[in-house]
BALOBA-1460 file (C-alpha; in Angstrom, 3 decimals):
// residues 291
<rec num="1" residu="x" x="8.324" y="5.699" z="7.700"/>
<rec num="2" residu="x" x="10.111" y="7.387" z="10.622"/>
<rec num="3" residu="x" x="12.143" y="10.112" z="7.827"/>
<rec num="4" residu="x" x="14.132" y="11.584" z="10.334"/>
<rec num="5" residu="x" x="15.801" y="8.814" z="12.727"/>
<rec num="6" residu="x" x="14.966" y="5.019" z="12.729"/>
<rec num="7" residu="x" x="13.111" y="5.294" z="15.764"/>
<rec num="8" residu="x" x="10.427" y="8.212" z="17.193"/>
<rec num="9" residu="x" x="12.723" y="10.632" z="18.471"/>
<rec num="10" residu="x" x="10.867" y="11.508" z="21.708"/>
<rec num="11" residu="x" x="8.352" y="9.739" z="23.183"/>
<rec num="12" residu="x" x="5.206" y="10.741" z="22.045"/>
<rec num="13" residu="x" x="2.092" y="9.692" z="23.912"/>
<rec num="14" residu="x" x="0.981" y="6.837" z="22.334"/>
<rec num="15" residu="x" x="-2.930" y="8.370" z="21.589"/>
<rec num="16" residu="x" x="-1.177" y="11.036" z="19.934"/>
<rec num="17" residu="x" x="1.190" y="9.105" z="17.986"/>
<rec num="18" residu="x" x="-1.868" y="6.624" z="17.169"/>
<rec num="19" residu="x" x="-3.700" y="9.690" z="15.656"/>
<rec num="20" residu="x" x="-0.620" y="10.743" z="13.696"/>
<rec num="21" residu="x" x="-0.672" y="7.273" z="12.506"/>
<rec num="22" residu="x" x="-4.292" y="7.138" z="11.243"/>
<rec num="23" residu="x" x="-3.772" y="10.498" z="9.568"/>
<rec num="24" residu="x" x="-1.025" y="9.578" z="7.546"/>
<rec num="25" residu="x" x="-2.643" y="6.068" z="6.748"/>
<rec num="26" residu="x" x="-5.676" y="8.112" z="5.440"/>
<rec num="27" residu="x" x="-3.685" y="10.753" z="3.295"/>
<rec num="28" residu="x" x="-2.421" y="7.275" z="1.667"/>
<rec num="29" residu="x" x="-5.315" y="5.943" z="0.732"/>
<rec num="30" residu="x" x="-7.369" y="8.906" z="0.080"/>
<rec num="31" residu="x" x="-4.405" y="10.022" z="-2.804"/>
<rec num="32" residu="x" x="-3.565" y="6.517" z="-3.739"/>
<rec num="33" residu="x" x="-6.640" y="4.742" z="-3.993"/>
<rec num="34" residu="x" x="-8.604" y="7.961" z="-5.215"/>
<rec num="35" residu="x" x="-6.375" y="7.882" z="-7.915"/>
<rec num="36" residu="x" x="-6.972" y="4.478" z="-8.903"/>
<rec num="37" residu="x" x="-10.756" y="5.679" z="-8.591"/>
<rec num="38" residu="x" x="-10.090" y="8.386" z="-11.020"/>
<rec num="39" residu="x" x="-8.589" y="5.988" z="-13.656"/>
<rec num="40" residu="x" x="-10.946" y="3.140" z="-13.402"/>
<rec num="41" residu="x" x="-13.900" y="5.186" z="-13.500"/>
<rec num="42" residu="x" x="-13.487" y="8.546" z="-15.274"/>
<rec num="43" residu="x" x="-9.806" y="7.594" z="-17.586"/>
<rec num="44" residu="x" x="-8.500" y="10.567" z="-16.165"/>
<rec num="45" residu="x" x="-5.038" y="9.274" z="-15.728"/>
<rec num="46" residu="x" x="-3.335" y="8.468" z="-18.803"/>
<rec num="47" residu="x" x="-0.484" y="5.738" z="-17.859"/>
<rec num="48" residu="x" x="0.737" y="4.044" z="-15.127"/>
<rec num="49" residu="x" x="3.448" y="6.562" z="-14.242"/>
<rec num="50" residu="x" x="0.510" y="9.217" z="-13.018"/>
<rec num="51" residu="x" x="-1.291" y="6.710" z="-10.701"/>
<rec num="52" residu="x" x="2.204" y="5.478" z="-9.330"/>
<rec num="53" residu="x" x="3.441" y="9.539" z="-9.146"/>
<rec num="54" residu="x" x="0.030" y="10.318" z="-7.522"/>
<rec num="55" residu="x" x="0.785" y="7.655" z="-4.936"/>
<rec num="56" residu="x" x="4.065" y="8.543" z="-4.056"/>
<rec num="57" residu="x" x="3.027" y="12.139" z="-3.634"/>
<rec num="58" residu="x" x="0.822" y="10.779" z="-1.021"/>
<rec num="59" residu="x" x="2.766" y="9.690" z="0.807"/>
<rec num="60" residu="x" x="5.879" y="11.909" z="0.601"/>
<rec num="61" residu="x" x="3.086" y="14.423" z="2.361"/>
<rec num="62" residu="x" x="1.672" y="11.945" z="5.124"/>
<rec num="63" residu="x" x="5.334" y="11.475" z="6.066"/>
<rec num="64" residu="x" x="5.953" y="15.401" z="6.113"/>
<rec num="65" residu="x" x="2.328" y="15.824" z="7.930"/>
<rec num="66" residu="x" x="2.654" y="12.877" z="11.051"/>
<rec num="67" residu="x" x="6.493" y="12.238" z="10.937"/>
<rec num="68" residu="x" x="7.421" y="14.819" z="13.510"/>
<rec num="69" residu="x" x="4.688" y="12.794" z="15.769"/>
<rec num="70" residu="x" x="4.722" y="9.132" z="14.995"/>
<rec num="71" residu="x" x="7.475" y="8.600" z="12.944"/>
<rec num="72" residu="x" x="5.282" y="8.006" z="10.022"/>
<rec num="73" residu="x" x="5.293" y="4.424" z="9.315"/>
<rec num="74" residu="x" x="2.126" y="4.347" z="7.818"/>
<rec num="75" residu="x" x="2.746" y="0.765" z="6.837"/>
<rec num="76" residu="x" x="2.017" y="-2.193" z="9.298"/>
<rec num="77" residu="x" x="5.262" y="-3.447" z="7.691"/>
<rec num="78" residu="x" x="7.535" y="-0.776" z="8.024"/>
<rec num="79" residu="x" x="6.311" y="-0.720" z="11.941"/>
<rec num="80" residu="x" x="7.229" y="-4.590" z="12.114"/>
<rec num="81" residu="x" x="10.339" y="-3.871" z="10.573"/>
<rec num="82" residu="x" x="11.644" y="-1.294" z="12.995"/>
<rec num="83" residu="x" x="10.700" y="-3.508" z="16.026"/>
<rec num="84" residu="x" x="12.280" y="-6.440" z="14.766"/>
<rec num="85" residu="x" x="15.745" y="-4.384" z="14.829"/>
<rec num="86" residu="x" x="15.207" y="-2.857" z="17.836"/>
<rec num="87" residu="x" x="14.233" y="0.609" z="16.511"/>
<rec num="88" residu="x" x="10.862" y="0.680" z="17.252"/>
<rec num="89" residu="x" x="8.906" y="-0.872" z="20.614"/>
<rec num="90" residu="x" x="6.846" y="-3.721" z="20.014"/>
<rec num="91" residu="x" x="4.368" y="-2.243" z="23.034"/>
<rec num="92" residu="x" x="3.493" y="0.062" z="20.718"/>
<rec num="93" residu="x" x="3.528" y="-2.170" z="17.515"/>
<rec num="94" residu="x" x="-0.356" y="-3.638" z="17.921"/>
<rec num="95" residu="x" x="-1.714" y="0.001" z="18.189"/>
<rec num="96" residu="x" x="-0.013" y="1.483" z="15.206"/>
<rec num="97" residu="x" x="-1.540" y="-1.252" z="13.301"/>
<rec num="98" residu="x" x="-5.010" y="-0.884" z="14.233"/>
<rec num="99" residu="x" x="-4.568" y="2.781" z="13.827"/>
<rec num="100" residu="x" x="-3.214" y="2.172" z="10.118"/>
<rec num="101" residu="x" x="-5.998" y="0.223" z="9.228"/>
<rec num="102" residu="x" x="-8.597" y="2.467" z="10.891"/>
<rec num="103" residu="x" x="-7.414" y="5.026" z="8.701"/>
<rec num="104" residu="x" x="-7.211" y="3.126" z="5.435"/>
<rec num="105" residu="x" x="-10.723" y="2.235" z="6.655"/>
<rec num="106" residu="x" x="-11.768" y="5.881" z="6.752"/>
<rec num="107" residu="x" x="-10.335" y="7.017" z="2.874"/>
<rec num="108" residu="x" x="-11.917" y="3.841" z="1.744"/>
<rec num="109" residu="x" x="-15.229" y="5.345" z="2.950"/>
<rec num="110" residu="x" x="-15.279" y="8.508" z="2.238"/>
<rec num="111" residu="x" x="-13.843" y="7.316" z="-1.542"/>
<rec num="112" residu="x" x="-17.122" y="5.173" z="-1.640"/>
<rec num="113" residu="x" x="-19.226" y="7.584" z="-0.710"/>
<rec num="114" residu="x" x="-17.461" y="10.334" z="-3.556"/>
<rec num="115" residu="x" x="-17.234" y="8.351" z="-6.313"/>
<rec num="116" residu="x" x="-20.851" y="5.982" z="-5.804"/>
<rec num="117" residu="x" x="-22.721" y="7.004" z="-8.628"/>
<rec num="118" residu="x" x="-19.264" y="6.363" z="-11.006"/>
<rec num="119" residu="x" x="-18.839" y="3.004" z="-9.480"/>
<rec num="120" residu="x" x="-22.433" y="1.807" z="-10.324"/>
<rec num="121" residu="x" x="-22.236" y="3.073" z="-13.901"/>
<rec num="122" residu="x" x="-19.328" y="1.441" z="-14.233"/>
<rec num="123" residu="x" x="-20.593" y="-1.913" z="-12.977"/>
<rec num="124" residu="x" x="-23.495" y="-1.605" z="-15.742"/>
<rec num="125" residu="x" x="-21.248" y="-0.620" z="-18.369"/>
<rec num="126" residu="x" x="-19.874" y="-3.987" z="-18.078"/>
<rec num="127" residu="x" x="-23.048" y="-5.794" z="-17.341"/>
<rec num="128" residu="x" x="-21.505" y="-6.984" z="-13.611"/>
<rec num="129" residu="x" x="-23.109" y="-7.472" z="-10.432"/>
<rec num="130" residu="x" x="-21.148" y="-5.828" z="-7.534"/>
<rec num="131" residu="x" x="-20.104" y="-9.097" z="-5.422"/>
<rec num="132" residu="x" x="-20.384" y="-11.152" z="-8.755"/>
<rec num="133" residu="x" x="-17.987" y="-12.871" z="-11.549"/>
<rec num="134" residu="x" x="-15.938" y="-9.515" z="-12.763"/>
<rec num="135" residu="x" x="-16.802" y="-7.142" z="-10.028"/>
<rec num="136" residu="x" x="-13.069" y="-7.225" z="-9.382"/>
<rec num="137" residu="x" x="-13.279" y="-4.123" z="-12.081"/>
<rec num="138" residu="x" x="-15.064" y="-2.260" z="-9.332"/>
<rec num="139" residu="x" x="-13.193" y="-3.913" z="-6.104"/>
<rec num="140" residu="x" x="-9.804" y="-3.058" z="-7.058"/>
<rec num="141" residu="x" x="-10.151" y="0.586" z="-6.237"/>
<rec num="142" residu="x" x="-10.249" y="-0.947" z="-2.618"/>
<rec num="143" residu="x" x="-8.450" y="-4.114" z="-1.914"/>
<rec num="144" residu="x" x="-5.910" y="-5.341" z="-4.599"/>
<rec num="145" residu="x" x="-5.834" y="-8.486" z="-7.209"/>
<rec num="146" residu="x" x="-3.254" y="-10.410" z="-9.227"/>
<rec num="147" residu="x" x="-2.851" y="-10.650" z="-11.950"/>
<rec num="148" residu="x" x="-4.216" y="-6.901" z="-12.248"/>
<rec num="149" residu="x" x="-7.585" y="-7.112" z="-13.400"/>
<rec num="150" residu="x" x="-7.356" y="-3.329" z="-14.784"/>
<rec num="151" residu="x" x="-6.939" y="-4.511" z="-18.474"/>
<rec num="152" residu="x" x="-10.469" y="-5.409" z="-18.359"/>
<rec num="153" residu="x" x="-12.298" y="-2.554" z="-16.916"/>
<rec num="154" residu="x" x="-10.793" y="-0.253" z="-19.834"/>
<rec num="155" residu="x" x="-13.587" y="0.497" z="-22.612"/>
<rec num="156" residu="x" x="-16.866" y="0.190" z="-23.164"/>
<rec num="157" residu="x" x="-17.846" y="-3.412" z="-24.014"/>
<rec num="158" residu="x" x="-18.997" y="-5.776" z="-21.331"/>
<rec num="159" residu="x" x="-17.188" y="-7.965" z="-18.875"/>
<rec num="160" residu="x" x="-16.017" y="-11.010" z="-20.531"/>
<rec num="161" residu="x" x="-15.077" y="-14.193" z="-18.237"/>
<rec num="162" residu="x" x="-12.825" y="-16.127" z="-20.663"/>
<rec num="163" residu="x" x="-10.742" y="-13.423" z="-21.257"/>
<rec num="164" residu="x" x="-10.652" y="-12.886" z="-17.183"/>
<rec num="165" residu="x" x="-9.857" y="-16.736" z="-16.943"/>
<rec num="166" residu="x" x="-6.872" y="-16.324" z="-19.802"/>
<rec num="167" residu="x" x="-5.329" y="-13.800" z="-17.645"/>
<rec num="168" residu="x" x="-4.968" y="-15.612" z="-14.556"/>
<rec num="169" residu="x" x="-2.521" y="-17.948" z="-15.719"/>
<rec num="170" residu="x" x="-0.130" y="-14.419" z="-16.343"/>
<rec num="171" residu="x" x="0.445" y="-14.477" z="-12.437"/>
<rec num="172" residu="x" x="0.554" y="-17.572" z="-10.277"/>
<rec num="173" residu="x" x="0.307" y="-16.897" z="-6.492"/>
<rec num="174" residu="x" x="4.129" y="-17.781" z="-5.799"/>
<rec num="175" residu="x" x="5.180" y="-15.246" z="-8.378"/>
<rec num="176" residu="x" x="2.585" y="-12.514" z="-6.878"/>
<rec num="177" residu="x" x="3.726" y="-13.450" z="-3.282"/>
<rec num="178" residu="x" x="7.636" y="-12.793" z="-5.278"/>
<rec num="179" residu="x" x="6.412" y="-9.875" z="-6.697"/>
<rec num="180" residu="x" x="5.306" y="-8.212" z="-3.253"/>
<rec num="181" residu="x" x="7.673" y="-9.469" z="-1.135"/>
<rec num="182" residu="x" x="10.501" y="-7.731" z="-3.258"/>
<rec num="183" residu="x" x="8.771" y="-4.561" z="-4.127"/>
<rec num="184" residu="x" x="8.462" y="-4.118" z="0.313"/>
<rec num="185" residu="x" x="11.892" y="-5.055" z="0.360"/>
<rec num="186" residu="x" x="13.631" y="-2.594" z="-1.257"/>
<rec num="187" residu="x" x="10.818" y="-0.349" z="-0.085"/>
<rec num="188" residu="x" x="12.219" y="-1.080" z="3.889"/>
<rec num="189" residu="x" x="16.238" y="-1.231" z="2.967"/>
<rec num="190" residu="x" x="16.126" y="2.197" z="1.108"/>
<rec num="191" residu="x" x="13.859" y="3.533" z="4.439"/>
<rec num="192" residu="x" x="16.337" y="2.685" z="6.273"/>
<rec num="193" residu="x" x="19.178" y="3.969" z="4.309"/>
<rec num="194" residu="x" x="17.424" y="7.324" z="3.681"/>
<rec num="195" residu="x" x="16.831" y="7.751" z="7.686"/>
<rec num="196" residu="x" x="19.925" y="6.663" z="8.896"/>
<rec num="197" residu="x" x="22.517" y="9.322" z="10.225"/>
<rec num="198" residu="x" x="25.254" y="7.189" z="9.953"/>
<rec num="199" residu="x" x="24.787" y="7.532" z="5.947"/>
<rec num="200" residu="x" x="26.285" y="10.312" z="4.400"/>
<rec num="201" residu="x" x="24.756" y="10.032" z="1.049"/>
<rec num="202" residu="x" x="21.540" y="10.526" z="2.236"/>
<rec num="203" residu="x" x="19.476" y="13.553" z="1.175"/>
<rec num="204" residu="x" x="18.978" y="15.780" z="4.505"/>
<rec num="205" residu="x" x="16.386" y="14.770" z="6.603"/>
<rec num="206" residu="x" x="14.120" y="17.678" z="5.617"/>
<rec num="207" residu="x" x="13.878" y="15.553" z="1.643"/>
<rec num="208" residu="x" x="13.315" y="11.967" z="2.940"/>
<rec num="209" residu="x" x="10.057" y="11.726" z="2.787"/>
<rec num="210" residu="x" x="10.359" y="12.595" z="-1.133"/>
<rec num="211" residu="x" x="12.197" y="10.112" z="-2.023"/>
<rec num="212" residu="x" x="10.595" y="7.736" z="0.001"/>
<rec num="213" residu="x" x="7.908" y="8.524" z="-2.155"/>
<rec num="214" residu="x" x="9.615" y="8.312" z="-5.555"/>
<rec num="215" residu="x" x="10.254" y="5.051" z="-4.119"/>
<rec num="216" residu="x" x="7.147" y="3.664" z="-4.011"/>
<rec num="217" residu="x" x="6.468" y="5.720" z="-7.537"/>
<rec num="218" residu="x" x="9.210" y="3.829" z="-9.298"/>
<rec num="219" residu="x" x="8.127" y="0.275" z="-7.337"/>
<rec num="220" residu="x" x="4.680" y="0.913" z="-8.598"/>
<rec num="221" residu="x" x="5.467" y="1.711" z="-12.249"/>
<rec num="222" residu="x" x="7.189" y="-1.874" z="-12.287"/>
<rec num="223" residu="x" x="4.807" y="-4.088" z="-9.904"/>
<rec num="224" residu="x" x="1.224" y="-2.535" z="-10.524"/>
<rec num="225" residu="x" x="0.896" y="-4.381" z="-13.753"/>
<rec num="226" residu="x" x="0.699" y="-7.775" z="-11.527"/>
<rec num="227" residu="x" x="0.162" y="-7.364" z="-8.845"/>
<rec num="228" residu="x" x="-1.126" y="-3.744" z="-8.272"/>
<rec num="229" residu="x" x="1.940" y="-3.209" z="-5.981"/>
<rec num="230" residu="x" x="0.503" y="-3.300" z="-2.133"/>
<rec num="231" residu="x" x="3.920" y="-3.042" z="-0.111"/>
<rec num="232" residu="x" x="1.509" y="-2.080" z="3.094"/>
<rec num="233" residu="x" x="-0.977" y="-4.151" z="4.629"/>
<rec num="234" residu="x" x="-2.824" y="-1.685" z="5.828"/>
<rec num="235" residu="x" x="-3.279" y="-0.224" z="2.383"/>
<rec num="236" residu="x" x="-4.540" y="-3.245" z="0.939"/>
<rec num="237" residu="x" x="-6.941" y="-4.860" z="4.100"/>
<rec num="238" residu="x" x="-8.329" y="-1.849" z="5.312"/>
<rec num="239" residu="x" x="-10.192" y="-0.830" z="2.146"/>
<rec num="240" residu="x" x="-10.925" y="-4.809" z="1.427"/>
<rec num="241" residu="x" x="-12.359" y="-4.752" z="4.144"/>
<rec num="242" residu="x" x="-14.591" y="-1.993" z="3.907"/>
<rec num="243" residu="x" x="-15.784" y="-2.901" z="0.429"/>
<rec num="244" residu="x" x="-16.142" y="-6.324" z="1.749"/>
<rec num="245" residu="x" x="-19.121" y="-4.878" z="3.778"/>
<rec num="246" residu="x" x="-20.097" y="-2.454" z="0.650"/>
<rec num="247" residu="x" x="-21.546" y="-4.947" z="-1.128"/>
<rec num="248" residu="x" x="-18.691" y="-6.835" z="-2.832"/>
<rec num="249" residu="x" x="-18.229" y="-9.593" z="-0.489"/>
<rec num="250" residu="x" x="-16.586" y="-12.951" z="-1.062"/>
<rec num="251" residu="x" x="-14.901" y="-11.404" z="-4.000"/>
<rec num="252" residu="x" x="-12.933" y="-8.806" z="-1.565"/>
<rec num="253" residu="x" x="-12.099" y="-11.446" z="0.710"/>
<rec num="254" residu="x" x="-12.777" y="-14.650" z="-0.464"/>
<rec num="255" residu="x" x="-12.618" y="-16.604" z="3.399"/>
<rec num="256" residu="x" x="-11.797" y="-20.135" z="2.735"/>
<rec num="257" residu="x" x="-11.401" y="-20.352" z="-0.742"/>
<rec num="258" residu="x" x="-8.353" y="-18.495" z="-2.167"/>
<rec num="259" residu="x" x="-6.218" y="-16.685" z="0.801"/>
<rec num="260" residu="x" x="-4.010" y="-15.113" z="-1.972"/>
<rec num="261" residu="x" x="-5.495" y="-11.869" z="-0.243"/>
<rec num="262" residu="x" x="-3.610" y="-13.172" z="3.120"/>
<rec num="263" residu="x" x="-0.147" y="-14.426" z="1.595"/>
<rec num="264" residu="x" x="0.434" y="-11.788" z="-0.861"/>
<rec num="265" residu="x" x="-0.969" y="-8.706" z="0.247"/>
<rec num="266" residu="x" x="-0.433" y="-8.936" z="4.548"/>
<rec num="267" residu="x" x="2.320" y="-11.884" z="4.791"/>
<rec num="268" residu="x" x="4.611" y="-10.880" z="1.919"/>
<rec num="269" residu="x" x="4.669" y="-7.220" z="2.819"/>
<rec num="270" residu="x" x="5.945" y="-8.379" z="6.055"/>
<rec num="271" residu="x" x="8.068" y="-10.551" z="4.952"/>
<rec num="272" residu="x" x="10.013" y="-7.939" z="2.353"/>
<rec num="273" residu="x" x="10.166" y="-5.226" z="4.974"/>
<rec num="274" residu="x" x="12.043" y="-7.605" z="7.533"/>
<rec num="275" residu="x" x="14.115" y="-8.931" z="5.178"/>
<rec num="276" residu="x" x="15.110" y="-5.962" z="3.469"/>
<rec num="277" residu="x" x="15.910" y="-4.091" z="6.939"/>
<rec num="278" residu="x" x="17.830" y="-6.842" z="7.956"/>
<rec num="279" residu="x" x="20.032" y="-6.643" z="4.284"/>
<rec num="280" residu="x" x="20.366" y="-2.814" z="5.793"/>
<rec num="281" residu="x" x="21.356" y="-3.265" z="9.180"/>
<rec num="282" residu="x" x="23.259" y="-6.618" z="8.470"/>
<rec num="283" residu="x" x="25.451" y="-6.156" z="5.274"/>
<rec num="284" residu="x" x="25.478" y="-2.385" z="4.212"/>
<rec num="285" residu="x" x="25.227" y="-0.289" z="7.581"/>
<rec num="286" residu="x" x="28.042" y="-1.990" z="9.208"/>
<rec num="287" residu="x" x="30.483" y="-0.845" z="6.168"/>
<rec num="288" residu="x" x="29.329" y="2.646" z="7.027"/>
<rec num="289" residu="x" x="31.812" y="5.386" z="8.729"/>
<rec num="290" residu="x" x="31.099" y="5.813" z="12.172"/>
<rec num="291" residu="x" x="29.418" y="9.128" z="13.407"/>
């Protein structure tokens, strides 16, 4: 998320800047997802504010780890939003996505492979079949689900469909696609704001990345209850993918039949992060003192 200019400052060959990118995508995913792991399957967090804490910690230390190399975007959105402003190249755009996703790819594995055994007993515990009706109490450590389905993997009694079908009306697809489209918003305009020299409130460059992450902290703590607040495509397809191929299936990605997965977890990300760097750049940086 590029915490100290809007753009790379040097040019960085692109392998190495693609391997900063993967690396930072996989400290995501490996904190943030792992910690949804940990409260699905062991209730070892205690509220929301310790999942969404965990998460920004995540990645306030991706950004500190590959920033210096890639800019740290870690976020296929973020990367869209700095090319469409001219910040970033788009050249380099269709690499740093792949790269992103490889590495949400690779913490999705290794997350499957660490926490197997807790995943199956948690499927039995509420007599589901992984790729079946209510599995989504399993596939939301991966890929993500609206309304949140997490109300129903709490406790010990078995997975119960009505209550699954009563739920769904909570969050209707325009209010989920809402939902993520503002949370990546104000996710890309304070970015921006936080990286930009011209901005004299900012923290120094050097604390960025920590409030970038008590960004996302404070986002979550308000949009996880619908829509498990995504805000990064990469987050959300490259582990959806995975446990698409790990035995959940047409419940991960559902091809053909519901493409909420598409509109409100890739397209509205996208959307938010253009939008709100364009509210940046448009409306509040020009009323900024000059350097």
């Amino acid at each position: 998320m590029a915490p100290s200019s809007h753009a790379v400052p040097r040019v960085v060959p692109l392998s190495s800047a693609c391997l900063a990118e993967m690396i930072g995508t996989f400290f995501l995913v490996l904190f943030g997802c792992g910690v949804v792991h940990t409260s699905i399957l062991t209730n070892a967090q205690s509220g929301l504010w310790q999942i969404a804490i965990v998460w920004g910690l995540g990645i306030t230390l991706a950004i500190y780890v590959t920033g210096a190399i890639s800019g740290a975007h870690i976020n296929p959105a973020i990367t869209c939003a700095f090319a469409c402003w001219g910040k970033f190249p788009w050249s380099r755009v269709p690499a740093y996505i792949v790269s992103q996703v490889l590495g949400a790819v690779a913490a999705a594995a290794v997350l499957f492979y660490l926490f197997g055994p807790q995943l199956a007993a948690k499927e039995h515990e509420k007599h589901v079949v992984r790729g079946g009706p209510g599995s989504e109490i399993t596939a939301m450590c991966y890929g993500e689900f609206f309304p949140n389905p997490g109300s129903m993997a709490g406790g010990s009694e078995p997975y119960i469909s009505a209550e699954h079908e009563k739920i769904r009306g909570y969050v209707t697809a325009p209010m989920a696609f809402t939902a993520e489209m503002l949370g990546t918003l104000i996710l890309a305009l304070v970015v921006f704001a936080l990286v930009d020299s011209r901005n004299r409130q900012a923290p120094a460059a050097n604390l960025a990345p920590v409030f970038i992450g008590l960004t996302i902290a404070a986002l979550i703590s308000v949009i996880a209850p619908l829509t498990q607040a995504c805000f990064n495509p990469a987050r959300d397809f490259g582990p959806r993918l995975f446990s698409y191929f790990a035995g959940w299936g047409e419940i991960a990605i559902p091809w053909g039949k519901d493409w909420g997965w598409l509109t409100v977890y890739i397209i509205a990300p996208v959307c938010g992060a253009i939008l709100g760097s364009g509210i940046y750049e448009k409306i509040v940086r020009p009323g900024l003192p000059a350097e």
